[in-house]
N, C-alpha and C positions, 0 to 999 in steps of 0.2 A: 440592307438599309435602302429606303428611298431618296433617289436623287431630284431632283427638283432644279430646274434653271432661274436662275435668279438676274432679276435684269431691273435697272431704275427707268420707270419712263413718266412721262409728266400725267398726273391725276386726270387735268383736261387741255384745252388747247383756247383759245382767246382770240376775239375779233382779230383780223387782219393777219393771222397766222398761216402759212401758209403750209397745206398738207398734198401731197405728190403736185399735180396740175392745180388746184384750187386754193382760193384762199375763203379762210371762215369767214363769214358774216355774222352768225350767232349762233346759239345752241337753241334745238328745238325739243330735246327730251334728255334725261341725264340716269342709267339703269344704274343695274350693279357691274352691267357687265358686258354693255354699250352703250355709248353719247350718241348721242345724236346732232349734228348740225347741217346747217341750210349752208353750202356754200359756193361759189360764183368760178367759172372755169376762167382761167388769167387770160387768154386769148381772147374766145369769141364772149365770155361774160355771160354765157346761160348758166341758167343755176339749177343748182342740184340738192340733194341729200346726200351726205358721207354718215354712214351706218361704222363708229371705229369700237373696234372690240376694244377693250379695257387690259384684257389679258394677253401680255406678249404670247406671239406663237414660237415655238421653240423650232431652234433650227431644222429638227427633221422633216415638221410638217410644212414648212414656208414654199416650200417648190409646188408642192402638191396644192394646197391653196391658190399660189396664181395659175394653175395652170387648169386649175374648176373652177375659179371666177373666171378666168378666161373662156373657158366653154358654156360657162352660163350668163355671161353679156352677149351670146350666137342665141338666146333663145328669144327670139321676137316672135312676137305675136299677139293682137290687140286686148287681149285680155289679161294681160302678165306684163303687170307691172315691170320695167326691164331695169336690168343691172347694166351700167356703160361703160362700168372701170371698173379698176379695184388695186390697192398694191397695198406696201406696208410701209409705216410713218415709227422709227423708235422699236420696230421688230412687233409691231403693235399692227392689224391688220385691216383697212377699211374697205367699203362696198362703196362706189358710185351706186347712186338711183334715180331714177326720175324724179321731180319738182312736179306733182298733181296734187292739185288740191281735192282732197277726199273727204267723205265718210265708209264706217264701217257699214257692215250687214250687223252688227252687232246693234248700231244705232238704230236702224231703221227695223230691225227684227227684235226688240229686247226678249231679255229672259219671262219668261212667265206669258208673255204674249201667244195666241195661237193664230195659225195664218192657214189660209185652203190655198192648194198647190197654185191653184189659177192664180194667185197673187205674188208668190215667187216663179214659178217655172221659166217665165223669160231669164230671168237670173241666174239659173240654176244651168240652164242650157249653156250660158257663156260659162262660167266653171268650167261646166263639162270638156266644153271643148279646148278652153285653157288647158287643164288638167292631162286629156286625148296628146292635146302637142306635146307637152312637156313627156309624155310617159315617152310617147312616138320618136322624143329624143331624147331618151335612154335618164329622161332626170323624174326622180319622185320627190312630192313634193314631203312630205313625212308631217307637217305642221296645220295642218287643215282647219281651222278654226273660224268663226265669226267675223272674230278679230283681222282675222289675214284674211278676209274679202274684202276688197274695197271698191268704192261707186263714186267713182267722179264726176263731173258739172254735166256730164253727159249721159246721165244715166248707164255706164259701162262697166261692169266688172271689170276689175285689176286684181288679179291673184297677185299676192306677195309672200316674201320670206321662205322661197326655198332653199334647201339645207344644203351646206356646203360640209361634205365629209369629212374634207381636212378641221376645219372649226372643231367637228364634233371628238375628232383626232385630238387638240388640243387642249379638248377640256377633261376629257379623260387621262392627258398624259399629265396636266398640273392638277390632275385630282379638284377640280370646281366642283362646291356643289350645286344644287338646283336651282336655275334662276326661277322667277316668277313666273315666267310664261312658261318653261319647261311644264311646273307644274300645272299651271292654269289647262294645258293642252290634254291632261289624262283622260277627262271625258270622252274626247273626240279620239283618242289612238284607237289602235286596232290592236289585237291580242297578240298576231305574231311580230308585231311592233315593240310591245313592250316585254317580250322573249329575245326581242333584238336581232329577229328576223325582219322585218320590212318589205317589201314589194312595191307594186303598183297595184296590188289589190289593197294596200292596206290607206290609200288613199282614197278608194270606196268605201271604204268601210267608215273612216273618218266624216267623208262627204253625208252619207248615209244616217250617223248621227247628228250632223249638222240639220236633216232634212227631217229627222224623227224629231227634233228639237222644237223646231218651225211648225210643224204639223199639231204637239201638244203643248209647249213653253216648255219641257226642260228635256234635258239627255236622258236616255233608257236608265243611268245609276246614278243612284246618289249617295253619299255616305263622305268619309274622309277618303283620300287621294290612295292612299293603301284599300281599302273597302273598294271603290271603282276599278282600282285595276284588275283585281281579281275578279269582280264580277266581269268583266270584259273579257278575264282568260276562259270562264267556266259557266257563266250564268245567261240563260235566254234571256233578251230585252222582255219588258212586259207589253204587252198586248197595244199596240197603237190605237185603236179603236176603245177599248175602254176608257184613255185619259182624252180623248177626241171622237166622240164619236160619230163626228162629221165626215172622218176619213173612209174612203169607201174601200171595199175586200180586198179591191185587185192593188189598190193603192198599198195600202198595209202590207200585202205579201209581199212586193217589189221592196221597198224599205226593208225589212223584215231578210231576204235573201242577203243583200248587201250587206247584211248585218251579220251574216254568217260565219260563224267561228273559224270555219277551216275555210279558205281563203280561193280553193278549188271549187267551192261550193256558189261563191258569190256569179255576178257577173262578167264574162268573157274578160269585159273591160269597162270602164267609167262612161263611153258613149252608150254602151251598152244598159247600162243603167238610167242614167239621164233619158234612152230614148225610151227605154218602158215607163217610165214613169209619164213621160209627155204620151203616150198611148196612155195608161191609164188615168189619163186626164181626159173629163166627157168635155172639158169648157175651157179652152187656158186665155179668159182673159185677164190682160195685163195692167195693170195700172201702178204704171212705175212710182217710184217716189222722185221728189224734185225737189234737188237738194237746195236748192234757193229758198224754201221754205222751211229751212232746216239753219238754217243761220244766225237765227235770234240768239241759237242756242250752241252750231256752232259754226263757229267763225271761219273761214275761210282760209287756205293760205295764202300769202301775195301774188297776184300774179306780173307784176312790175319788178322790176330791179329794184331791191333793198341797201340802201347805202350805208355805209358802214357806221354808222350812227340809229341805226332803225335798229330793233330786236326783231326777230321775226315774231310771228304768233304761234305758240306752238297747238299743234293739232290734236285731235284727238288718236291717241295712241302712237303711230310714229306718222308725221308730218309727211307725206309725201308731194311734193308740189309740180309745178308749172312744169312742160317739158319746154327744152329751148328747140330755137328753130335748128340747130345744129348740134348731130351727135359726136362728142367728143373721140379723138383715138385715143385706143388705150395706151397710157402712156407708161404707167407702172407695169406693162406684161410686156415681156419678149417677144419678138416675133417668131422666136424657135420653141415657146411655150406650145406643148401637146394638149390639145382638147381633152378635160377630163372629166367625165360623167359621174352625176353619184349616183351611182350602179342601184340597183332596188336594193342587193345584198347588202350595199354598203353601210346606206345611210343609216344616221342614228335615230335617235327617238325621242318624244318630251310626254311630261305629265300634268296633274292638278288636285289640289286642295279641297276640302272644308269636311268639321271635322263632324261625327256625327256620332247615334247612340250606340252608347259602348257594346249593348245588348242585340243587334243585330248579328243574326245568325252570318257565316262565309259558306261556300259553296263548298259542298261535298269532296273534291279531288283536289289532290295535292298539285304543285310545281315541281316536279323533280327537276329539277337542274344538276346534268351537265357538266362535268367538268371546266372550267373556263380558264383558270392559271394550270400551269406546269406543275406537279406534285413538287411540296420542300425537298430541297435536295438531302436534309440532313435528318438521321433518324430520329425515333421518340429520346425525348432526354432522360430517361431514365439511368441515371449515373450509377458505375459498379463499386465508388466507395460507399464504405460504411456512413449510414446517416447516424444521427445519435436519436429519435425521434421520428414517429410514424410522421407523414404528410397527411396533408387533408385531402387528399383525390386519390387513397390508397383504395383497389376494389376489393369488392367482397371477395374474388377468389385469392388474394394475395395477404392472408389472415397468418400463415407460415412466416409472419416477418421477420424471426426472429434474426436469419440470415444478412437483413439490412443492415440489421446493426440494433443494441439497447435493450432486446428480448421482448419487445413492446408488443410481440403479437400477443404473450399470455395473458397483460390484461387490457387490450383488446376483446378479451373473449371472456375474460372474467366478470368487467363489468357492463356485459350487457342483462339487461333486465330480461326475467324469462317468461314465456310466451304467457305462462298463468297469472302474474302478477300485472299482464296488461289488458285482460279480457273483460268486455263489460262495457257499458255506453261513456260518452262523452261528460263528466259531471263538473259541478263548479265545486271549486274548493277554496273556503274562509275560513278555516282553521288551522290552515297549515304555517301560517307564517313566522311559530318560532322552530319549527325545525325544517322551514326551507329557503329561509335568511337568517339575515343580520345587519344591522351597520353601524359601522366603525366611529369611532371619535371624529374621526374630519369626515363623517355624514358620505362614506363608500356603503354604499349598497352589495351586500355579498348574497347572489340568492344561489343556494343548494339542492333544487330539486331533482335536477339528474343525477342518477349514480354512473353516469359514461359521459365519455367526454363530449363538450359542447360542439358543434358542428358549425352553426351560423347562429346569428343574430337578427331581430328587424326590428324595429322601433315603429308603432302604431301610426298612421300620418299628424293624430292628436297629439303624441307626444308621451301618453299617459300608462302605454302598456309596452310588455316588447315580448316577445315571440322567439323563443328557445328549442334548435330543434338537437338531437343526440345521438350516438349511437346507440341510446336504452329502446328506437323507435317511438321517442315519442317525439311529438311537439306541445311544450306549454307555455301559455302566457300568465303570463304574472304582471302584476302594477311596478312599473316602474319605479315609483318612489317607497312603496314599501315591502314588497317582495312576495306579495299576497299571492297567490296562486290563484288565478278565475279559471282556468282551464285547461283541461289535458286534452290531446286530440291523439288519439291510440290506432287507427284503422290502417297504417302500413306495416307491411311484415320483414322488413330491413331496416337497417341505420337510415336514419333521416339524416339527408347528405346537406339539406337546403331549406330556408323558409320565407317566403316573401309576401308582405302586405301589397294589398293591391291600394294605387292609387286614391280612390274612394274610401277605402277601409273598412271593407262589408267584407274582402272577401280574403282568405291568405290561401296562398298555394304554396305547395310542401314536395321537395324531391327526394327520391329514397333509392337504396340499394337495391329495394324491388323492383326496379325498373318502371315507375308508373311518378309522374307529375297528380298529386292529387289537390282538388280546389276545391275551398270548404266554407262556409258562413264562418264569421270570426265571433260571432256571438253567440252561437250556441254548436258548432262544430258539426253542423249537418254536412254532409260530404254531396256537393252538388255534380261533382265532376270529376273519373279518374283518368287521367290518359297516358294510354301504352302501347306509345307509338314509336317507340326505343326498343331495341333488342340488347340493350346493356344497362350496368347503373348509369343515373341518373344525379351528374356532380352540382348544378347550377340549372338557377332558372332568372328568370326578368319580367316584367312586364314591362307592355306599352304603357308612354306616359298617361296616352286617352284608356287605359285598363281594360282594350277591346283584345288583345294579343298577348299570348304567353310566347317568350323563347327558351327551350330547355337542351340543355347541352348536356352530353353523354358519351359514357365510355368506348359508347358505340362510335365515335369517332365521328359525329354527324353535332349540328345545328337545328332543333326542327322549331316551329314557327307555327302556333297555332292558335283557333280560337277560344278564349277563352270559358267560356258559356257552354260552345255543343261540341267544343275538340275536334273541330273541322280544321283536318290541317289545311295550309297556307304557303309555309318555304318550309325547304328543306335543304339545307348548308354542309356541303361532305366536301370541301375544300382542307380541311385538316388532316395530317396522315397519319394523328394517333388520336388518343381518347380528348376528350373538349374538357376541361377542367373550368373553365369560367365564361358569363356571356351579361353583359347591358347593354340595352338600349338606349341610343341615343336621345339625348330630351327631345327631340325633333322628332322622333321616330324614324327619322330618314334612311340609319344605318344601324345594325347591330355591328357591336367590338365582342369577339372570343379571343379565349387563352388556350392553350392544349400543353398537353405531353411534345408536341413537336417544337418548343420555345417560341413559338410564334403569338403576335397576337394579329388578326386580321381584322378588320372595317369591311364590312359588305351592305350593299347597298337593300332595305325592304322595300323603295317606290323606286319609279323608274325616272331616270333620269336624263339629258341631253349626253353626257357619258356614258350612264349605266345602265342596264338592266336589272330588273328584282332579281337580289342575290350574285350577283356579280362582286368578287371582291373588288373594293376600294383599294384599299394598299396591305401590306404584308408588312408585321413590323419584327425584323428579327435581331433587336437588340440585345436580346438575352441568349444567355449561353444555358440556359437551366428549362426547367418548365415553367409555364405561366399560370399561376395559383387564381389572381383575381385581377380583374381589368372594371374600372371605373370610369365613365365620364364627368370632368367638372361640370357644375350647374349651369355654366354660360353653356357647355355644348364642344366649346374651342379648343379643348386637351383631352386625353383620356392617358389615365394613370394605370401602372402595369405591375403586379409584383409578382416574385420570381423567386426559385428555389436559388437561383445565382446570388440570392443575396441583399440583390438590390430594388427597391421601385424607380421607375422610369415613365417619364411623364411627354408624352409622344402628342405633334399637332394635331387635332382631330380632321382633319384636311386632307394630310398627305402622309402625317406619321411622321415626320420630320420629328428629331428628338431635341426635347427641351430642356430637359433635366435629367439627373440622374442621383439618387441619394442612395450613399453604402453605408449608412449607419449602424445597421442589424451585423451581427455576427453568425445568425443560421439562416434557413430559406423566411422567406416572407409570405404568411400565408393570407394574408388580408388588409384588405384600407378602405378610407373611408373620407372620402372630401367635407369639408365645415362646409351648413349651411353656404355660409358667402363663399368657398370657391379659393379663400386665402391660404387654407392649412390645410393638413393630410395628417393621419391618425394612421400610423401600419404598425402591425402585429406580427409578431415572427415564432419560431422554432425556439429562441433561444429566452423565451418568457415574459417579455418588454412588450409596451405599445410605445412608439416614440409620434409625438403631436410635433411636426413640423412645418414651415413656414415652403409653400410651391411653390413658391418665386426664387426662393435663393438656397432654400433646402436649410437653412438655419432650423436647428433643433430648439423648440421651446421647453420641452418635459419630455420625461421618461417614467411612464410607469410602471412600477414593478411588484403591484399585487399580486401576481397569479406566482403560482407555485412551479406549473410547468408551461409547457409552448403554449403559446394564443393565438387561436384559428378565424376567427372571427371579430370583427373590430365594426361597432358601426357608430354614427354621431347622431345626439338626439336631434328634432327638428327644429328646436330655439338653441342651437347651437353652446348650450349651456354644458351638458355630461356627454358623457361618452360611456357607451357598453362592450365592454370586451368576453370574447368565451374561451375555454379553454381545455386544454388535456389533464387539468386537474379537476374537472368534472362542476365548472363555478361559470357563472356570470355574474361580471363587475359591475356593477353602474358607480361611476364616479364623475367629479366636474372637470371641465375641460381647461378650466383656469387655475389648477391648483399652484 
């Protein structure tokens, strides 16, 4: 179970309140996950910035914190913005900063704009050398961006927002997820940054797309925040001189090195970079920009004492302002606090956003990651009582069931369709609907056409059709409301374990015994795409919400993570220590949630985050004492639902895994659920015949359905939250209403 420190502290803080040495004045920015305010030192009255994180720090990391703001208020030097304090207010932790009134390089470089070096390089040279000290004293900066250049009244570079490892400590141990800037920062990381290695090379390499950015208007990738990263792990930038072709050879290869994937490759160091570049400059004149002419638009921060009736002006991005004639002692750090560096290895990492088309290809080579938790300590749950009923994640070598208990292996094997009765193309079929339905007086839809048991369900994104896959190998869809059969799709040679509409509803992708994810047109079952990148069956699959990613989990005890279009894999997830029995993605796409044979369900990160890196488990959730059949997330994102051969579904934070609920209504395993549109109710389906429609918030049971004749493996809810489809080991899918 995940533990979590829980602590009350105030949302925000109000004029004249006083935090360590300072009292507020106003707030000059308000995140998710820092305030910001402008406030006035109680002694000498120069004013500052207090940068307060949101998130108390838990007592392990709080020494460690003062004791790396302490050593990063020792880094002066005129280019770097400096930290002067720092302690913690309510276990809540804030930064002194200097009082400059600023602009970004963001401001004066926007996106899409293209600039010749001769017009940044005086610019770039103070970077550098900011960047030179900070390396030279052992601190990286990890956050390089536009954004965190800043230009004050004097035309000077102020590097800002180096990363405090403890911080990043923090947000990993309360499971945060990504603020805005984390993501906004993907562009600019470096590859073995977002592997969660870091250096001081990965601060050229940042720099470097900052400079490639400058040179054509945008960064080397573009695509969604997932799309970027990878190309960053795996893909050449494109050619400088094609979107610029004012940039000259020698210019382009300098960029171009810095940009270097393996980190050996790049430049010595960031002076070293900066000074080729000033070499490959024939001309560097300068023509600063003057921020006084920049004011119409944006305003200034004060340079006078703000009295406590004034609101400050807030700035763009985070306000940095005036420095006072006199530098504060730190008042919140010990004098016995040890200087503590964030080591290159240390530090942590951020990313960014926008989303793009679903059809671009990913790069050739996979991510293999790593081990990164401790293997579970407890083995596969495979339980040595008798069950009365096969499971839905039984493999194809374990057909001898009889042993389990019920004798279920014989017709297992009895009713699979044989290989002659499935050979022959993809056809539609309009004549089948009195002997492959029915429906009933209160208008249940009973459709017939498998002769083996139903496996999964999916409902069209329209609403109109739903898609049955079997152990007969096949999958078909049928009209929802009248049981009509439009298609059989026949081209796997095992039990179709899985079947899933993609987002768009062009395309379904189909998982099998035979070890292959295959992805097929939904409208005439052309086979676009097989992938056999599993060395076992193949129990579940997901896509991403944007339908650019498949994830397919497998016996083979792995997670894999690929594209969907050219089956370029992407991640690969072997944090489970028995076969993967279930896997969704989060609507965010942020994190895939699996189940396996080992009773776990894990959260693991697919973009990279101030915590995490791609594929890094999030949290381990081991509430169950059984195996975990299907893991769901609600539609807000905020829970994800669990069910389990134990019996029970259990409804975990999507955050931390913290457990919210837990419903033992079912009397066998629980092999499937299914959240209502709105995120209110849960549909689960068990072993013992039943789908029960219940209320997530207080687990109050609404109805019990009790059509099917034997266990119900598959449960899904239509998209106007009207029916619900159930399938089953009596070889039927139900469609019925959700209000009966």
């Amino acid at each position: 179970m995940v533990e979590r420190e829980e602590q009350s502290v105030p949302s925000s803080y109000q004029k004249g309140q006083q935090i360590g040495q300072y009292r507020i004045i106003g707030r000059l920015d308000q995140g998710r996950f820092t305030d910001t305010y402008l406030g006035q030192h109680i002694q000498h009255k120069g004013q500052y910035v207090l940068d307060i994180q949101s998130q108390p720090l838990v007592t392990e990391v709080r020494d460690d914190f003062l004791k790396q703001a302490h050593h990063l208020s020792s880094l002066n030097h005129p280019h770097i913005l400096r930290v002067c304090d720092a302690g913690l207010e309510d276990a809540r932790p804030f930064l002194v900063i200097e009082y400059v009134p600023h602009i970004t390089l963001r401001q004066v470089y926007p996106k899409g704009k293209t600039q010749p070096l001769t017009k940044f390089l005086a610019y770039l040279k103070q970077i550098g050398e900011a960047l030179q000290h900070a390396h030279n004293q052992g601190f990286i900066h990890t956050h390089i961006r536009p954004e965190n250049l800043l230009l004050n009244r004097e035309n000077q570079i102020l590097v800002y927002d180096f990363a405090l490892e403890a911080l990043m400590r923090n947000l990993k141990r309360t499971r945060q997820p990504n603020t805005q800037a984390a993501l906004d920062s993907i562009p600019y990381t470096a590859p073995e940054q977002l592997q969660g290695k870091p250096g001081a090379g990965s601060d050229q390499y940042s720099l470097a797309v900052v400079v490639y950015e400058w040179f054509c208007g945008v960064p080397p990738f573009q695509g969604s925040y997932v799309e970027i990263a990878n190309h960053h792990v795996h893909s050449q930038p494109p050619a400088l001189r094609l979107k610029a072709p004012s940039v000259t050879p020698q210019e382009e290869r300098t960029v171009l090195r810095a940009l270097a994937k393996d980190p050996t490759r790049r430049f010595p160091s960031i002076a070293d970079f900066v000074q080729a570049l000033t070499d490959a400059s024939k001309e560097a004149t300068f023509n600063p920009v003057v921020i006084s002419n920049l004011r119409a638009t944006e305003p200034a921060a004060p340079t006078t004492a703000v009295t406590a009736s004034d609101t400050p002006p807030i700035q763009a991005q985070i306000s940095t302002p005036q420095p006072p004639p006199t530098t504060p002692q730190p008042q919140a750090l010990t004098a016995s606090a040890v200087a503590s560096s964030v080591a290159p290895s240390q530090a942590a990492q951020q990313p960014s956003p926008e989303r793009a088309n679903i059809y671009k290809p990913l790069p050739l080579t996979p991510t293999e990651l790593a081990p990164i938790d401790p293997p579970v300590e407890h083995p596969p749950a495979r339980r040595d009582q008798p069950e009365p009923l096969t499971r839905r994640a039984l493999m194809a070598g374990l057909l001898g069931l009889a042993a389990v208990g019920g004798g279920i292996g014989t017709w297992y094997l009895l009713t699979r369709r044989s290989e002659s009765n499935k050979q022959g193309s993809n056809t539609q079929d309009t004549t089948s609907t009195n002997t492959h339905s029915q429906i009933t007086s209160d208008g249940t839809l009973i459709y017939r056409g498998h002769p083996a048991r139903v496996n999964s369900i999916v409902w069209s994104p329209d609403g109109k059709l739903i898609a049955s896959a079997s152990d007969d190998q096949l999958v078909q869809i049928f009209d929802s409301a009248t049981g009509n059969l439009k298609q059989t799709y026949n081209k796997h040679t095992g039990a179709v374990t899985f079947v899933a509409w993609s987002p768009d509803g062009e395309r379904i992708a189909s998982a099998s015994e035979d070890k292959t994810v295959q992805v097929w047109d939904a409208r005439d079952g052309e086979q676009g795409l097989s992938f056999s990148g599993h060395i076992d069956r193949v129990n579940a699959l997901s896509w991403s919400s944007d339908g650019q990613l498949i994830a397919s989990a497998s016996e083979d005890k792995t997670v894999q993570v690929w594209n969907s279009v050219t089956g370029n894999p992407f991640l690969n997830y072997q944090q489970h220590t028995a076969g993967v029995l279930s896997v969704a993605w989060s609507p965010d796409n942020r994190s895939i949630a699996s189940g396996s044979w080992d009773n776990t369900l894990q959260d693991w990160a697919t973009a990279p985050s101030e915590a995490f890196v791609m594929g890094q488990t999030i949290f381990k959730y081991g509430g169950h004492t059984a195996e975990v059949y299907v893991v769901a997330w609600s539609p807000d994102g905020n829970l994800v639902a669990s069910a389990s051969g134990d019996r029970t579904v259990q409804i975990e934070s999507g955050i931390d895994g913290a457990t919210r609920a837990k419903y033992v209504g079912h009397t066998d395993s629980v092999h499937g659920l299914s959240w209502s549109p709105d995120g209110k109710l849960i549909a689960s389906c068990s072993e013992d015949g039943t789908v029960q429609v219940w209320e997530a918030s207080n687990k109050h049971l609404i109805l019990t359905y009790r059509g099917h004749t034997r266990g119900v493996y598959a449960v899904s809810w239509s998209p106007d939250g009207k029916h619900i489809a159930s399938a089953s080991a009596d070889n039927t899918v139900q469609v019925w209403k959700s209000n009966r």
